[in-house]
VEXRO-940122 format. One record per atom (N, C-alpha, C): residue number from 0; atom name; x, y, z. Coordinates in Angstrom, 2 decimals. Layout:
// VEXRO-940122
site resi NUM, name CA, X X, Y Y, Z Z
...
//
This chain:
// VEXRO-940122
site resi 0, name N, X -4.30, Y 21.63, Z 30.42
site resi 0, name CA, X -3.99, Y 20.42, Z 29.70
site resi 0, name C, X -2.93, Y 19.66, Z 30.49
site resi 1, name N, X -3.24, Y 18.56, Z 31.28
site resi 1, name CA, X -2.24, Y 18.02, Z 31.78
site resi 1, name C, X -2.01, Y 16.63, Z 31.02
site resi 2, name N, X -2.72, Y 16.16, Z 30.66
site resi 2, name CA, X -2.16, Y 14.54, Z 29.99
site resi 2, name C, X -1.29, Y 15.21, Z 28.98
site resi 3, name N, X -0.41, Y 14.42, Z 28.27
site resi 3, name CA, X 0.46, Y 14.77, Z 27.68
site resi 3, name C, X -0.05, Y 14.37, Z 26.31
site resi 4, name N, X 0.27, Y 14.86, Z 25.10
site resi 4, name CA, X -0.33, Y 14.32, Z 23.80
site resi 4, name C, X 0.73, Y 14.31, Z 23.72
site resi 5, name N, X 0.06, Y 13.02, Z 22.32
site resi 5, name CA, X 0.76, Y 11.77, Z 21.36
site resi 5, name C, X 0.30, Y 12.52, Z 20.38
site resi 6, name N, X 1.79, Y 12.93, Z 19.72
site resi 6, name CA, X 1.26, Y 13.28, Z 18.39
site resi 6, name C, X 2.33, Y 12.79, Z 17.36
site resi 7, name N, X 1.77, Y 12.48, Z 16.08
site resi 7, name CA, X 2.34, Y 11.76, Z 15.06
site resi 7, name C, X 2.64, Y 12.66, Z 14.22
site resi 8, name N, X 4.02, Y 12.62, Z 13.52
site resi 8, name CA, X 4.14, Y 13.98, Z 12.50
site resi 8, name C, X 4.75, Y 13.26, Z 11.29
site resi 9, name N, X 4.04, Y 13.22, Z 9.89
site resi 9, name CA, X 5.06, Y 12.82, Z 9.19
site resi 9, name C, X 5.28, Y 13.76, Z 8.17
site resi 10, name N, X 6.18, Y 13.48, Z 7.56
site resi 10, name CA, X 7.27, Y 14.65, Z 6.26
site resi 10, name C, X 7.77, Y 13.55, Z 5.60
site resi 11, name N, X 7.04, Y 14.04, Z 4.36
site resi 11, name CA, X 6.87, Y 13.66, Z 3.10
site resi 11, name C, X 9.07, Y 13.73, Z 2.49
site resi 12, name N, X 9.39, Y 13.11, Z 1.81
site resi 12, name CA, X 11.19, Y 12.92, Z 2.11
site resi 12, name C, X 11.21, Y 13.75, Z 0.22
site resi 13, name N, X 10.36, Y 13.84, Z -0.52
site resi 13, name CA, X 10.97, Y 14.82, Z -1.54
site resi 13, name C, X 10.82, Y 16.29, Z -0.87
site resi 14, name N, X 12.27, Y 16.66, Z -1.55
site resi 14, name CA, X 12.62, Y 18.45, Z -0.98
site resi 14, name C, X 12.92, Y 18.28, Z 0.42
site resi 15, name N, X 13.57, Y 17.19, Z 1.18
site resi 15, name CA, X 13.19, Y 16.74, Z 2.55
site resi 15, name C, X 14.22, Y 17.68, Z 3.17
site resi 16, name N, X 15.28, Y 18.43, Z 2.58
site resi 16, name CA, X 15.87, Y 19.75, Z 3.65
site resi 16, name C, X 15.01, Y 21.01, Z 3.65
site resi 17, name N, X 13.86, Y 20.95, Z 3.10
site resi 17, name CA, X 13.22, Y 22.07, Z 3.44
site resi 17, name C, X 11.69, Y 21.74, Z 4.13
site resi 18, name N, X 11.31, Y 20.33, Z 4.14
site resi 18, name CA, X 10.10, Y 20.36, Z 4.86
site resi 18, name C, X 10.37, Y 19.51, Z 5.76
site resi 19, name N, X 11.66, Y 18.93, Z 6.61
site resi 19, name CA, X 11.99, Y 18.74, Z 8.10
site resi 19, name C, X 11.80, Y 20.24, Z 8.68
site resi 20, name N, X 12.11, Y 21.05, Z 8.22
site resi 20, name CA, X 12.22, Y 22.35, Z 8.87
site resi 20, name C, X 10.73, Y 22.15, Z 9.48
site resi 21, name N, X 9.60, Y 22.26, Z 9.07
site resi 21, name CA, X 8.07, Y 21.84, Z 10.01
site resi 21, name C, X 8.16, Y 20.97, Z 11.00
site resi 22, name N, X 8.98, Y 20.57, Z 10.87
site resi 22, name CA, X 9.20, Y 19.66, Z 12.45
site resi 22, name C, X 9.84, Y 20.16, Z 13.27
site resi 23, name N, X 10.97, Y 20.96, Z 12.84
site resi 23, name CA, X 11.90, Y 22.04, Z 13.97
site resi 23, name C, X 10.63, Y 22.74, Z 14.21
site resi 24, name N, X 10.02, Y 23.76, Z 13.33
site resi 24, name CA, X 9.30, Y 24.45, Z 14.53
site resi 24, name C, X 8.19, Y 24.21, Z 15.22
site resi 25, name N, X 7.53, Y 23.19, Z 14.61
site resi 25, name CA, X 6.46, Y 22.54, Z 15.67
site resi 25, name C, X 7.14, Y 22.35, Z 17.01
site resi 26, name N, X 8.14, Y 21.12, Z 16.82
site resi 26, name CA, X 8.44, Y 21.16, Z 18.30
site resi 26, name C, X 9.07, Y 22.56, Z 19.40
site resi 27, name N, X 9.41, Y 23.26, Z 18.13
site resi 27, name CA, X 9.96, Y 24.42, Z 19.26
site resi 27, name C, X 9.06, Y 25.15, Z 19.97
site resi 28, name N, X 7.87, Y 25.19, Z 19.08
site resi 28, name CA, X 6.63, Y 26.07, Z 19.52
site resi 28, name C, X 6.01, Y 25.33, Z 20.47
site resi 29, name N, X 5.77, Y 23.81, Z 20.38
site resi 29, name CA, X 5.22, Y 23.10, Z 21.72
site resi 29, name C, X 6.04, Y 23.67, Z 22.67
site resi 30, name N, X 7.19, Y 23.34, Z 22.48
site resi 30, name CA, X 7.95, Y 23.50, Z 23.81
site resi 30, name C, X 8.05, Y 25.17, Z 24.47
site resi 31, name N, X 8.31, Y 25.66, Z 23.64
site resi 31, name CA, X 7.78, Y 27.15, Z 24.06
site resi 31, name C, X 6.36, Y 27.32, Z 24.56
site resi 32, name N, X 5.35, Y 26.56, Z 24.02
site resi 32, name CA, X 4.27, Y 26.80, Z 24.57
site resi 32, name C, X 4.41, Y 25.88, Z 26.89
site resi 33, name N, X 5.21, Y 25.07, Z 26.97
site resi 33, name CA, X 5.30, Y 24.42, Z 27.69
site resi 33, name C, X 4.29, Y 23.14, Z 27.88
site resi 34, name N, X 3.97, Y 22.70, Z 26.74
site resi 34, name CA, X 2.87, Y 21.81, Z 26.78
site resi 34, name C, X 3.30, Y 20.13, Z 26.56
site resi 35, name N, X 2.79, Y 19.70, Z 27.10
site resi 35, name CA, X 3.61, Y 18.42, Z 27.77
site resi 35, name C, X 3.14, Y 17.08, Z 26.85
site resi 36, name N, X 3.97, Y 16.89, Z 25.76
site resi 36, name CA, X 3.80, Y 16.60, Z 24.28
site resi 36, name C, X 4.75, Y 15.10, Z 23.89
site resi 37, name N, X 4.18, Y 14.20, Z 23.03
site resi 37, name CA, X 5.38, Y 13.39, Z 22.62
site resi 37, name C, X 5.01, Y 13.63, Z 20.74
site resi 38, name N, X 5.90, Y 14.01, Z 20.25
site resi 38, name CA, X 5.96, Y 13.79, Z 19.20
site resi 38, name C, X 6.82, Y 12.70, Z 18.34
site resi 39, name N, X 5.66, Y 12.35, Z 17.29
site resi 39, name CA, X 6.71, Y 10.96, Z 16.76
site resi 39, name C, X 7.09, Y 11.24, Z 15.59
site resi 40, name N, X 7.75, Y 10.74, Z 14.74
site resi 40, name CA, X 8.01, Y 11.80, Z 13.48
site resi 40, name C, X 7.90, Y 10.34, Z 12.63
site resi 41, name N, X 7.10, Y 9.95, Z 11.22
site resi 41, name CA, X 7.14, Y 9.28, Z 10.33
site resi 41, name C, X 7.47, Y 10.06, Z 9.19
site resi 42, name N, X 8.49, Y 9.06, Z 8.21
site resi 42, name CA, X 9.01, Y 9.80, Z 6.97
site resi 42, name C, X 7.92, Y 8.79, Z 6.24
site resi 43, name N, X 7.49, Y 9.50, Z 4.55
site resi 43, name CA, X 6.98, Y 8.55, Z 3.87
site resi 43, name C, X 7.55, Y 8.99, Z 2.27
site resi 44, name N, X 7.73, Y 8.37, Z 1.03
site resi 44, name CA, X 8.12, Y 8.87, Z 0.03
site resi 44, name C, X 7.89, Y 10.67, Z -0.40
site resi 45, name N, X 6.93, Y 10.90, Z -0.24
site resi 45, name CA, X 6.26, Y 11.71, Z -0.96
site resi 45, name C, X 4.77, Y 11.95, Z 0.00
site resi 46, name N, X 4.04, Y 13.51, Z -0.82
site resi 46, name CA, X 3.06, Y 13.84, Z -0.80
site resi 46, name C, X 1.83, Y 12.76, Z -0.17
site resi 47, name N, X 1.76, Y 12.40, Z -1.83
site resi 47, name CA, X 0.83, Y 11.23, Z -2.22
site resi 47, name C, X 0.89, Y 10.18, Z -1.06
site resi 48, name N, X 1.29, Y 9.73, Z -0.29
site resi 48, name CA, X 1.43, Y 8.86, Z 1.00
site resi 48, name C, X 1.08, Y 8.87, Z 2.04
site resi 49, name N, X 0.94, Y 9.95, Z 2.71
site resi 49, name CA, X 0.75, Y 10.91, Z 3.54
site resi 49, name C, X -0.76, Y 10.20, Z 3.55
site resi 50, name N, X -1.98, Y 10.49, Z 3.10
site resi 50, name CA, X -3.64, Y 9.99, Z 4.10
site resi 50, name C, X -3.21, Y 8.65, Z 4.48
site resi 51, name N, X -2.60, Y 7.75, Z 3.64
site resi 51, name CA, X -3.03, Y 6.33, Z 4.30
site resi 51, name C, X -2.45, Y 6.29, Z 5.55
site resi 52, name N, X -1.00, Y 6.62, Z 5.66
site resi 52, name CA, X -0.82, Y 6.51, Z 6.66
site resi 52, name C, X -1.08, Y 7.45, Z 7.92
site resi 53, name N, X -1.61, Y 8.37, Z 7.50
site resi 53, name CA, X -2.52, Y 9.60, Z 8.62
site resi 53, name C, X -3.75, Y 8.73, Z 8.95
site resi 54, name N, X -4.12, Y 8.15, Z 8.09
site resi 54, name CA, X -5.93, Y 7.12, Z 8.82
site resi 54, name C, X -5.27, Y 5.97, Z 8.87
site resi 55, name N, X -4.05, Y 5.49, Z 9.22
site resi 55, name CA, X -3.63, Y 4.34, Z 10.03
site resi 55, name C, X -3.02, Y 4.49, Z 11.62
site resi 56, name N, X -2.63, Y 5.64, Z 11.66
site resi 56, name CA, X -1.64, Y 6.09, Z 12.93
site resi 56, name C, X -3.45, Y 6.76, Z 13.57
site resi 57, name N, X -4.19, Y 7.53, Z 12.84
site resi 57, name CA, X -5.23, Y 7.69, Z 13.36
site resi 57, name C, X -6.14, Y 6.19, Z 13.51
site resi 58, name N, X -5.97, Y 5.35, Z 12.93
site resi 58, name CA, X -6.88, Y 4.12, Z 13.76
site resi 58, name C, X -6.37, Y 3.60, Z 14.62
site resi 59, name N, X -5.41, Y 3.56, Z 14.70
site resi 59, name CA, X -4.54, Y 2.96, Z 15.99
site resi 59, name C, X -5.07, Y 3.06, Z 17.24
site resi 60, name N, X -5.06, Y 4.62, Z 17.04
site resi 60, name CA, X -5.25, Y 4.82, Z 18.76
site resi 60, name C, X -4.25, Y 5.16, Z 19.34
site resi 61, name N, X -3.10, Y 5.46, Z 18.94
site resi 61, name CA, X -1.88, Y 5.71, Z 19.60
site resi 61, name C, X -1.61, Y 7.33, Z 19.79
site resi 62, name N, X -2.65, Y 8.18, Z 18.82
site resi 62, name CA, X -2.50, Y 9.40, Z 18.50
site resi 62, name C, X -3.62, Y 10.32, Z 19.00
site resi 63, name N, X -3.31, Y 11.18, Z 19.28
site resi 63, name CA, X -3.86, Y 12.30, Z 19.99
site resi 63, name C, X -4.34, Y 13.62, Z 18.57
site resi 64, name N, X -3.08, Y 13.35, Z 17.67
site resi 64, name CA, X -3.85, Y 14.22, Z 16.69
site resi 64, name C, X -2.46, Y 13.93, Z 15.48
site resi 65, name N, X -2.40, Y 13.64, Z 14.05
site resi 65, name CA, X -1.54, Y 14.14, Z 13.51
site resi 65, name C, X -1.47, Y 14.83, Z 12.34
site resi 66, name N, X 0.25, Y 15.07, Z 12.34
site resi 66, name CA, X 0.36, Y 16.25, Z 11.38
site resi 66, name C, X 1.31, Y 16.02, Z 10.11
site resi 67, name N, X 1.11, Y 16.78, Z 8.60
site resi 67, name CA, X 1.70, Y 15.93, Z 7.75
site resi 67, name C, X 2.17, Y 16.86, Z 7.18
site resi 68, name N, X 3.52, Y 17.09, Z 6.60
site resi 68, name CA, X 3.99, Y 18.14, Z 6.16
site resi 68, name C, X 4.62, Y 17.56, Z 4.85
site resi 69, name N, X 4.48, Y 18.27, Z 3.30
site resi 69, name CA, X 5.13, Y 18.32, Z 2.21
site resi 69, name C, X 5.09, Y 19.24, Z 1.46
site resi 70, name N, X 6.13, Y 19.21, Z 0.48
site resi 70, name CA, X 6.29, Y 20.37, Z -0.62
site resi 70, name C, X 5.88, Y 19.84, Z -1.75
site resi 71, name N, X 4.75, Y 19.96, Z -2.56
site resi 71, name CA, X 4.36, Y 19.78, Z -3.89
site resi 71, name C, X 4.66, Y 20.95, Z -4.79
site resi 72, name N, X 5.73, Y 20.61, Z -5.65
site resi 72, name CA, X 6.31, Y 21.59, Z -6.70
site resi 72, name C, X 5.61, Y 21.22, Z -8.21
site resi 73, name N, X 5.32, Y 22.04, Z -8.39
site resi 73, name CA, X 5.09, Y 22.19, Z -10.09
site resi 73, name C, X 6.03, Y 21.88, Z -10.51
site resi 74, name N, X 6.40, Y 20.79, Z -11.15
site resi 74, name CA, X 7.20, Y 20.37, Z -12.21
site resi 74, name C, X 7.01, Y 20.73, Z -13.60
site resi 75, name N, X 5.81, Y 21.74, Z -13.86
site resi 75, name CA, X 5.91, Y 21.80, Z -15.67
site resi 75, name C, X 4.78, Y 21.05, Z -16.21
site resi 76, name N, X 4.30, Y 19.83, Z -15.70
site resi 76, name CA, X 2.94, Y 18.97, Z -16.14
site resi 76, name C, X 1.85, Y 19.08, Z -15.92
site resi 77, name N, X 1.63, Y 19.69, Z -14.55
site resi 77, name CA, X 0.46, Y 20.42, Z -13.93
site resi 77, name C, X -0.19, Y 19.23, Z -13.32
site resi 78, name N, X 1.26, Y 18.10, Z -12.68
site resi 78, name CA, X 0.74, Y 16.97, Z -12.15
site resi 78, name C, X 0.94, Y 17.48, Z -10.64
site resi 79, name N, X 1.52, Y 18.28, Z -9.83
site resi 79, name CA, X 0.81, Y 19.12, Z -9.04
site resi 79, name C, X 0.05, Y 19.19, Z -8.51
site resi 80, name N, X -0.96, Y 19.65, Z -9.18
site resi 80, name CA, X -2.42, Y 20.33, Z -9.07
site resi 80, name C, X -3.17, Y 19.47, Z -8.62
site resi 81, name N, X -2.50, Y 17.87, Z -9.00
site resi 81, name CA, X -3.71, Y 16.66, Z -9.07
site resi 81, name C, X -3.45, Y 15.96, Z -8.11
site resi 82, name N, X -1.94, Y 16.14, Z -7.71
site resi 82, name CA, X -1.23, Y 15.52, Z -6.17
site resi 82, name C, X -1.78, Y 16.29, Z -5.01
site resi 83, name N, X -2.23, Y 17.56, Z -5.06
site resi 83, name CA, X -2.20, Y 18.15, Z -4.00
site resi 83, name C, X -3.52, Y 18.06, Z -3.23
site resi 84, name N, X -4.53, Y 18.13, Z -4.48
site resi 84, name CA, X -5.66, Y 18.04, Z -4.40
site resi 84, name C, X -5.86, Y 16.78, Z -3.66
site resi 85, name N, X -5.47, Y 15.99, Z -4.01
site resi 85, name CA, X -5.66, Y 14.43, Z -3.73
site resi 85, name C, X -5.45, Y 14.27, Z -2.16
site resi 86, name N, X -3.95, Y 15.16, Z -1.89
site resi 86, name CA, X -3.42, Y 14.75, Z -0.88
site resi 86, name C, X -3.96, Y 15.50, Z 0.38
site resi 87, name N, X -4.79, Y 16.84, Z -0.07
site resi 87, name CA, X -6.05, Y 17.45, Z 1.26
site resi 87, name C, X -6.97, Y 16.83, Z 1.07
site resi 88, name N, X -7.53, Y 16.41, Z 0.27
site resi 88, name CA, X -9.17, Y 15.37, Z 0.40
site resi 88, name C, X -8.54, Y 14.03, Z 1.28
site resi 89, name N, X -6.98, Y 13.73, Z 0.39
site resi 89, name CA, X -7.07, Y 12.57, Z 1.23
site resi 89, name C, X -6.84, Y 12.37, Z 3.04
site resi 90, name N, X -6.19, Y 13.72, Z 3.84
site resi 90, name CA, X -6.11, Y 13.92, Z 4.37
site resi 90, name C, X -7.55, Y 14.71, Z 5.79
site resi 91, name N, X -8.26, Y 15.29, Z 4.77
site resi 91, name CA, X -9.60, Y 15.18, Z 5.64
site resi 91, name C, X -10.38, Y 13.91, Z 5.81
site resi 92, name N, X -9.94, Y 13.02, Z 4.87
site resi 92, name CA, X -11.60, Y 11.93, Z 4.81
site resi 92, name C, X -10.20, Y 11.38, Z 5.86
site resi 93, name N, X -9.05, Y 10.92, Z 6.16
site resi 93, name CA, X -8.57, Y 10.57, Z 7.45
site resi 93, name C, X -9.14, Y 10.75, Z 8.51
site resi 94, name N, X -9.23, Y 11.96, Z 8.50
site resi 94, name CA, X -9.78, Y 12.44, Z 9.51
site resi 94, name C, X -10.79, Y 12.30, Z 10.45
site resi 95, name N, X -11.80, Y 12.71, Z 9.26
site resi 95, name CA, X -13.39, Y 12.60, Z 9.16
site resi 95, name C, X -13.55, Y 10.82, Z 10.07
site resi 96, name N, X -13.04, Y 9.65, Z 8.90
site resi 96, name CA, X -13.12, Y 8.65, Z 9.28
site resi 96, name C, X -12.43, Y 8.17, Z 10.72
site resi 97, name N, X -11.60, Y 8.68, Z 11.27
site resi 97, name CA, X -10.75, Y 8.01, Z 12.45
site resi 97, name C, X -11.63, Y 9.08, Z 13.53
site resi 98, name N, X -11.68, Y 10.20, Z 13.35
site resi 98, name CA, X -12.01, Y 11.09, Z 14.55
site resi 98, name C, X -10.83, Y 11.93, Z 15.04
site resi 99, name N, X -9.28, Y 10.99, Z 14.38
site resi 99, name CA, X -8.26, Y 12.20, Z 15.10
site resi 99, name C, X -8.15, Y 13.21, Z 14.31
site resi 100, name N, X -7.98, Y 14.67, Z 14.83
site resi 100, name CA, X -7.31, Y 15.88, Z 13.78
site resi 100, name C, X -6.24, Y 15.46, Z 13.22
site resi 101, name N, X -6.21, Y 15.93, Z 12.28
site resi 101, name CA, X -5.31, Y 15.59, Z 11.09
site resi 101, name C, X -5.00, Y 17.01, Z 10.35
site resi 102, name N, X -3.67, Y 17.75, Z 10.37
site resi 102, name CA, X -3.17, Y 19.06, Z 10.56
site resi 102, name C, X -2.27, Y 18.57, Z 9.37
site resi 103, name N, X -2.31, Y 19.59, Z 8.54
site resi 103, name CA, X -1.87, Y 19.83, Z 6.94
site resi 103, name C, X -0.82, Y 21.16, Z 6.95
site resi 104, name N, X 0.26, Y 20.55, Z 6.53
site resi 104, name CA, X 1.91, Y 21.89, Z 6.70
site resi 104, name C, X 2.21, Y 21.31, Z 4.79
site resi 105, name N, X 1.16, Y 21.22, Z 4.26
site resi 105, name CA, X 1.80, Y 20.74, Z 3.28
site resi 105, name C, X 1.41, Y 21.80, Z 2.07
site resi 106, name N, X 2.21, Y 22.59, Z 1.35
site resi 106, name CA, X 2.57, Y 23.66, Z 0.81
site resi 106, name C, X 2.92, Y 23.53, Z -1.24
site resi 107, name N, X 1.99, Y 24.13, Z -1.91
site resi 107, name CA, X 2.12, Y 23.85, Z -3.34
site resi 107, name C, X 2.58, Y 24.88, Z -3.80
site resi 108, name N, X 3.54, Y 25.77, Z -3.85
site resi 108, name CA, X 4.04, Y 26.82, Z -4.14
site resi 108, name C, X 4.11, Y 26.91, Z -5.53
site resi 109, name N, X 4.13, Y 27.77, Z -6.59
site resi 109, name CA, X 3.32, Y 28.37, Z -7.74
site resi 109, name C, X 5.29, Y 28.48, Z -8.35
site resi 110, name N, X 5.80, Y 27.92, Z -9.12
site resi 110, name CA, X 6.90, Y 28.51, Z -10.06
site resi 110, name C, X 8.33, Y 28.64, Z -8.82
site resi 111, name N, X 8.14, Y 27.25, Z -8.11
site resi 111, name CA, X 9.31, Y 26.78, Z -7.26
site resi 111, name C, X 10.54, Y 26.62, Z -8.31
site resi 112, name N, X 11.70, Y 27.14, Z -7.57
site resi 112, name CA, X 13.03, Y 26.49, Z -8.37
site resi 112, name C, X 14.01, Y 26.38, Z -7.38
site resi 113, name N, X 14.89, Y 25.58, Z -7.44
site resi 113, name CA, X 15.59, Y 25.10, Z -6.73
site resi 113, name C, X 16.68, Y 25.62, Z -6.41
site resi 114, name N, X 16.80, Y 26.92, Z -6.59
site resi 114, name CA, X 17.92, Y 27.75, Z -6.09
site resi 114, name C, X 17.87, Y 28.09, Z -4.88
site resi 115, name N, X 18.88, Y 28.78, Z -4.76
site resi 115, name CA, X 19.30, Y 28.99, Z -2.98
site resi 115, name C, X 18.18, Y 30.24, Z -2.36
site resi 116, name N, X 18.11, Y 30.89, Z -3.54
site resi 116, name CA, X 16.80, Y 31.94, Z -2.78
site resi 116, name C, X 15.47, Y 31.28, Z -2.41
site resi 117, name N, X 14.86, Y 30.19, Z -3.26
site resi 117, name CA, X 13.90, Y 29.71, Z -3.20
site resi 117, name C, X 14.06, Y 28.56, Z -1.66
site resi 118, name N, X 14.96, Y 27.97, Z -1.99
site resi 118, name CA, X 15.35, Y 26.92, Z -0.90
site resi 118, name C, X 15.15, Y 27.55, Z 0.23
site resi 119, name N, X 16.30, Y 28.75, Z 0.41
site resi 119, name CA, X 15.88, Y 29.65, Z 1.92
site resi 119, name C, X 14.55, Y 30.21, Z 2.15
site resi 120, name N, X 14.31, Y 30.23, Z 0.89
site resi 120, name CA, X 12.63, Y 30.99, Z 1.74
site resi 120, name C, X 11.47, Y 30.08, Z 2.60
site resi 121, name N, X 11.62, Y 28.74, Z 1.88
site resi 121, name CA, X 10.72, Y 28.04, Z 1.78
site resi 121, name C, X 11.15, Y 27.21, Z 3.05
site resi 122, name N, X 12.39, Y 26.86, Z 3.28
site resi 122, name CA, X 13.25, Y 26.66, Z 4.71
site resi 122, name C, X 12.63, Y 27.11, Z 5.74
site resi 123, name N, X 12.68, Y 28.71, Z 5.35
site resi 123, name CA, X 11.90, Y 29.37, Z 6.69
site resi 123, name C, X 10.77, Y 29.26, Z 6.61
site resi 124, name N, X 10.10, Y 29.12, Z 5.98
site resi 124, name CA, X 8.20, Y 29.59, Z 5.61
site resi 124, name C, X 7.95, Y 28.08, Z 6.55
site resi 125, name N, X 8.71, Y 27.04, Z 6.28
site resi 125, name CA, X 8.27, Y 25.67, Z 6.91
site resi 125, name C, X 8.20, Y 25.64, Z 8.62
site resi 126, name N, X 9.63, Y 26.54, Z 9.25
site resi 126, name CA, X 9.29, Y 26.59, Z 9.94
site resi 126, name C, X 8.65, Y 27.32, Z 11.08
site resi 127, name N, X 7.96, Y 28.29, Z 10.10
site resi 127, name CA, X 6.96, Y 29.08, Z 10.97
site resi 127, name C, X 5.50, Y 28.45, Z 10.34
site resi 128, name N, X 5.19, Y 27.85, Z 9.47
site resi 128, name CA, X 4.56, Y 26.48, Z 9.27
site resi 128, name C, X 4.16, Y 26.03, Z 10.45
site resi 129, name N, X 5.24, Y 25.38, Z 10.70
site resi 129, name CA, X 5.28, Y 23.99, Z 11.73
site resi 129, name C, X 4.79, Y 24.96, Z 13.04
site resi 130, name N, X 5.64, Y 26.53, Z 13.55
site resi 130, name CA, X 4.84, Y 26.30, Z 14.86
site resi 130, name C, X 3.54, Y 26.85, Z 14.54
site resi 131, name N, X 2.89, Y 27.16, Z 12.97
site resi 131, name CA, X 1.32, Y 27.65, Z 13.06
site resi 131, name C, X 0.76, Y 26.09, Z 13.98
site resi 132, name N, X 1.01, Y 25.14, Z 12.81
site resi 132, name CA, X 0.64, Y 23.85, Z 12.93
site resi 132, name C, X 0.39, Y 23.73, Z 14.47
site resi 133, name N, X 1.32, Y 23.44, Z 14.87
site resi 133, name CA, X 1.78, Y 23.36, Z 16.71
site resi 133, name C, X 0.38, Y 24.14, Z 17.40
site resi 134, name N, X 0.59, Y 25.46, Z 17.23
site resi 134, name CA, X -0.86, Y 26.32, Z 17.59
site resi 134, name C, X -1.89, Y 25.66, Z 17.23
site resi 135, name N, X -2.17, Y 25.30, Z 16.15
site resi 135, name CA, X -3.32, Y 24.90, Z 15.92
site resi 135, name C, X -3.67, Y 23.18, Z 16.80
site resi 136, name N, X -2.91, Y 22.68, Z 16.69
site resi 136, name CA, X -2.87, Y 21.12, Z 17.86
site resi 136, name C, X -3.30, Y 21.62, Z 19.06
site resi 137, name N, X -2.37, Y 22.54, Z 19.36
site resi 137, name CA, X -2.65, Y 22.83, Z 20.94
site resi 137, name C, X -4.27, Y 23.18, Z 21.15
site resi 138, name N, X -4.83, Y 24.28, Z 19.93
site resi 138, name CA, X -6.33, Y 25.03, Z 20.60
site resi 138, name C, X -7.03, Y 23.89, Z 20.26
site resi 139, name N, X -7.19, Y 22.56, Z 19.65
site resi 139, name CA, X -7.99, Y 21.79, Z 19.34
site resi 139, name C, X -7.47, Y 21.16, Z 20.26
site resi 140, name N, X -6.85, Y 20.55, Z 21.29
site resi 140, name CA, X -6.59, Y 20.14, Z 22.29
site resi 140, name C, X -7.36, Y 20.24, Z 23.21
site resi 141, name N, X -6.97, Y 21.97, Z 23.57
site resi 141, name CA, X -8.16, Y 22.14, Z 24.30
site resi 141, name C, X -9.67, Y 22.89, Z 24.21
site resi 142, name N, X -10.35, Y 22.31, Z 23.30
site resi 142, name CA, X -11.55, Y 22.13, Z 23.29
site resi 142, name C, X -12.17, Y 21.06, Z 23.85
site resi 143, name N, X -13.45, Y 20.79, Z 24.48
site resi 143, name CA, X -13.96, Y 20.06, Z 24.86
site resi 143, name C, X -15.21, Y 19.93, Z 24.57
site resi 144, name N, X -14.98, Y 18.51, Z 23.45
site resi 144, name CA, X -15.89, Y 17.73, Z 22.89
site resi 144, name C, X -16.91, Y 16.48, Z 23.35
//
């Protein structure tokens, strides 16, 4: 792989000290991998935000592949269930429609609370997340389509 990929990463800004962490380890894992990478990082409110602007950065043309990372917590309403859903369909038909991969770090964890045990776990879980994510960019990279 010598051209360098353009890749677009955005993180969703609710719970946003625990799902920047997917961006620490994506890039650490590129760079550990030594693979010769630009990553761009877009913030967007929330979950729910995340396809449009994944099938806009994918129509562009500017992107090589991107990746979208959030935490959807059960709040008690089981409005959740209906965000999350929304937000992988909406994130494949991106896809589907632009042609770029479009890589999902985005995580619905079952009876989240906001304590320090939960916070740390989920801290870390993001960023071994981010370098699955990373792995997974790279082997779809190099395939040849």
């Amino acid at each position: 792989m010598s051209e360098t990929l353009k890749i677009a990463f955005i993180k969703a800004r609710w719970h946003a000290d625990i799902v920047d962490n997917a961006l620490v380890g994506f890039e650490q894992r590129i760079g550990e991998a030594g693979a010769p990478a630009t990553v761009t990082p877009f913030d967007v409110p929330g979950a729910f935000e995340m396809p449009l602007l994944a099938k806009k950065l994918g129509q562009s043309g500017k992107y090589d592949a991107v990746v979208c990372a959030a935490l959807v917590v059960d709040g008690g309403i089981y409005r959740h269930d209906f965000v999350a859903q929304a937000v992988v369909d909406g994130l494949m038909t991106a896809q589907l429609e632009t042609g770029v991969p479009t890589f999902s770090v985005s995580l619905t964890p079952h009876h989240f609370q906001p304590t320090e045990e939960h916070v740390g776990f989920f801290r870390d879980h993001f960023v071994k997340k981010g370098a699955e994510a990373a792995d997974a960019v790279l082997m779809i990279a190099k395939l040849e389509v």
